[in-house]
FIPADREN-294276 format. One record per residue (C-alpha): residue number from 1; x, y, z. Coordinates in pm, 1 decimal, padded with zeros to 6 digits. Layout:
N
{site NUM,{X,Y,Z}}
...
***
This chain:
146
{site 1,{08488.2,-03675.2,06126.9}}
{site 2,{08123.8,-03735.8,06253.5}}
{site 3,{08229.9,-03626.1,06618.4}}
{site 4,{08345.6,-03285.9,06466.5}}
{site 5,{08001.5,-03284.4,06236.9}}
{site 6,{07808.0,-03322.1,06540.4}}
{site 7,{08000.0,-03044.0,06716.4}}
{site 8,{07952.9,-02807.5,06464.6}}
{site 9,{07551.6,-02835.3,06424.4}}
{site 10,{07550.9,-02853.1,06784.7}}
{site 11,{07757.4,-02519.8,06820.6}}
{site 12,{07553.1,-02354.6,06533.8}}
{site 13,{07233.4,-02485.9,06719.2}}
{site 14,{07332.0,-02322.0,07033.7}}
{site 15,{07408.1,-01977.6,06874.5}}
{site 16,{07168.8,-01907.9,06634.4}}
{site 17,{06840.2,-01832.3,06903.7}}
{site 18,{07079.5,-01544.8,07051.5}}
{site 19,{07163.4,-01411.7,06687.7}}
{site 20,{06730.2,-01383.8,06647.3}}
{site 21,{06666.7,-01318.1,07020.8}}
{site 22,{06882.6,-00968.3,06920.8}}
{site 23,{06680.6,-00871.7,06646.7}}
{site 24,{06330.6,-00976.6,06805.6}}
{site 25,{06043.7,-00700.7,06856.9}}
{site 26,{06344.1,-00430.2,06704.5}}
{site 27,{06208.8,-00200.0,06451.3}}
{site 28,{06406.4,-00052.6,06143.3}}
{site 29,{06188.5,00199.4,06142.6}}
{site 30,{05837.1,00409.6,06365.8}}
{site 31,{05507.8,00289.6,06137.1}}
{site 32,{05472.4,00689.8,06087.2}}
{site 33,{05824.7,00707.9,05895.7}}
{site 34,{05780.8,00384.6,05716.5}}
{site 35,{05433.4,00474.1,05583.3}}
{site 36,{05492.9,00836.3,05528.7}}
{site 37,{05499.7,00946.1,05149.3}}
{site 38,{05223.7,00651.9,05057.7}}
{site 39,{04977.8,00798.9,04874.3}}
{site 40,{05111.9,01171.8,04830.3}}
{site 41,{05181.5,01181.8,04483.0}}
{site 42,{05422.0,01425.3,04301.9}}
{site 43,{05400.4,01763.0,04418.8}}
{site 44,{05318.8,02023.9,04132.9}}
{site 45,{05607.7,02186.7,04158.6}}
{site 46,{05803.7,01868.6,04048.4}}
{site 47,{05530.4,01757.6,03808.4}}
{site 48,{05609.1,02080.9,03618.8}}
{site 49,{05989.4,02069.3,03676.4}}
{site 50,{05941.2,01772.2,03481.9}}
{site 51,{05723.5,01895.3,03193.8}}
{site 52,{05976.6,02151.1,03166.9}}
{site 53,{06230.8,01919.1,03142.4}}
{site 54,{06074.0,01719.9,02867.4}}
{site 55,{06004.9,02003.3,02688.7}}
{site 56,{06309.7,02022.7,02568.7}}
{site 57,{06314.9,01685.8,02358.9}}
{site 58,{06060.1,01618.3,02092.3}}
{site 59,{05696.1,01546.5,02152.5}}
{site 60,{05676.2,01182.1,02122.1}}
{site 61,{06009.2,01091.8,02235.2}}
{site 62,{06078.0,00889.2,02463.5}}
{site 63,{06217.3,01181.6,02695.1}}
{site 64,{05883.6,01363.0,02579.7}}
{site 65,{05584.2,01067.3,02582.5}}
{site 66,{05288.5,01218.0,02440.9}}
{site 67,{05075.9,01229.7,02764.6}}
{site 68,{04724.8,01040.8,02733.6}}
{site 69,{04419.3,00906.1,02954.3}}
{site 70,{04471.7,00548.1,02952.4}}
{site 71,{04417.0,00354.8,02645.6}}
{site 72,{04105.3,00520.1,02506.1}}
{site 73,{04307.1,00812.9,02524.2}}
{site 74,{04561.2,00656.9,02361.2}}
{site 75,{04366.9,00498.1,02067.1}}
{site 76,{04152.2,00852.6,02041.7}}
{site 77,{04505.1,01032.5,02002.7}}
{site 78,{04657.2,00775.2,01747.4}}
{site 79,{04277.7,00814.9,01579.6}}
{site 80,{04334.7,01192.5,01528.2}}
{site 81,{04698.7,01155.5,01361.3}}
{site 82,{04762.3,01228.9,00992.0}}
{site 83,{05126.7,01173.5,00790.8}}
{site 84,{05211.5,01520.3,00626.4}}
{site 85,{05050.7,01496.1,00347.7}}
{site 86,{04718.8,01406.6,00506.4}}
{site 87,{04632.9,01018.6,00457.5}}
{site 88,{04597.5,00828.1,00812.1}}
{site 89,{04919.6,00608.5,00904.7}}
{site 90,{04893.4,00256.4,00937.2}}
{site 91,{04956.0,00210.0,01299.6}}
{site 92,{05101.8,-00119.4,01442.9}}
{site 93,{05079.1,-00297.9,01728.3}}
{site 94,{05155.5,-00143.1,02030.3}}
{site 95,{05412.1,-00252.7,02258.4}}
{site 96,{05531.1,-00178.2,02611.0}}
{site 97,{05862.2,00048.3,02606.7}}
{site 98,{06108.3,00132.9,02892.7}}
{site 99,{06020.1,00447.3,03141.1}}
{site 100,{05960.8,00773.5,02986.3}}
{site 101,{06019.2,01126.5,03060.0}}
{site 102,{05731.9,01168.2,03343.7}}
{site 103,{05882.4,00799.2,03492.4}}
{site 104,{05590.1,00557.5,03406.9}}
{site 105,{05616.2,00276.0,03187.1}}
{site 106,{05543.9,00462.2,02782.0}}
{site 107,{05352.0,00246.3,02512.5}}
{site 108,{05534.5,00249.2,02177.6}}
{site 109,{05301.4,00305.4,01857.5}}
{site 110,{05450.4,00202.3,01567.7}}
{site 111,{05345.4,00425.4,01275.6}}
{site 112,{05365.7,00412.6,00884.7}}
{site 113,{05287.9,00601.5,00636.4}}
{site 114,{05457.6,00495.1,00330.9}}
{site 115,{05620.7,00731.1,00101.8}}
{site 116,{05465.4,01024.4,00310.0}}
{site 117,{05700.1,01233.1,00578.7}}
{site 118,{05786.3,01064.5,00818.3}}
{site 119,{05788.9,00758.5,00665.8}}
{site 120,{05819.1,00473.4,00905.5}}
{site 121,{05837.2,00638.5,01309.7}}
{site 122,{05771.8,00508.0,01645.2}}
{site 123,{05545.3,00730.0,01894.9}}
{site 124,{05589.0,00709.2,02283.0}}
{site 125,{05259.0,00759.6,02471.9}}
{site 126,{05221.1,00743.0,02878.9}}
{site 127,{04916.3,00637.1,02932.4}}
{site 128,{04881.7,00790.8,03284.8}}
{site 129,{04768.4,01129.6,03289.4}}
{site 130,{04431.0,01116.9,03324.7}}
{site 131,{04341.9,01449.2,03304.5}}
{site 132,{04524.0,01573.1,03012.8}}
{site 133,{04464.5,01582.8,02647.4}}
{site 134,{04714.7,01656.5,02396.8}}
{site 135,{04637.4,01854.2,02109.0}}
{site 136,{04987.7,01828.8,01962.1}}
{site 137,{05135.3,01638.4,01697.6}}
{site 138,{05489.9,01486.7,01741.6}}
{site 139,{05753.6,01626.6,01442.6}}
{site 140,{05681.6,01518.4,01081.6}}
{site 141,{05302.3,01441.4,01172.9}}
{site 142,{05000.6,01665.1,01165.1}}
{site 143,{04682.8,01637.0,01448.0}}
{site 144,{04338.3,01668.4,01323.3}}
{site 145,{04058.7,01877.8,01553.4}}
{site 146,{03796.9,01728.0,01680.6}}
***
């Protein structure tokens, strides 16, 4: 039993440097292919493939975040919201959701406002587009001007 132990290590021994002598210095792929793509972005032609594709769910939605500047954006936006009959929701504590409609990571905003439409509702915000400011309300909710 130990001779055949000892055989075995020393056959696995012996094979192994020609198993990693095979893959030394190999690439899988030129440092030009691998690192192309870093850094570009979404083209605008998909960016707005996908705001047209959101579109066609509700604003707010999880398939339709409402699209903010990072969190002052976000609590600026949740600031400006009113229930339908005016009074400011309660809003709870936010919470991070799965990936949204653009494909980033959406913040859930739980909102009340009591007896008002809509009652009790959850709001999806992406917090990553830095340059945009929404002006909309999602269904059921009204957005006060600045």
């Amino acid at each position: 039993m130990r001779k055949s132990l000892i055989l075995f290590l020393l056959a696995a021994t012996l094979a192994a440097p020609a198993a990693w002598a095979q893959k030394l210095g190999q690439r899988t792929a030129p440092p030009e292919q691998a690192m192309a793509g870093i850094g570009e972005g979404s083209s605008d032609a998909e960016y707005e493939r996908e705001l047209a594709a959101a579109a066609a769910f509700p604003l707010g939605s999880l398939q339709n975040p409402v699209r903010v500047a990072g969190p002052e954006g976000e609590r600026a936006y949740l600031a400006r919201l009113r229930c339908a009959d005016g009074a400011i929701p309660r809003i709870g504590a936010q919470r991070p959701g799965a990936a949204g409609g653009f494909g980033n990571i959406v913040e859930i905003a739980p909102l009340d406002c009591g007896a008002a439409a809509p009652g009790r509702t959850e709001i999806f915000l992406d917090i990553y587009h830095e340059e945009h400011v929404e002006t909309a309300a999602p269904p059921g909710l009204r957005f006060m001007p600045r």
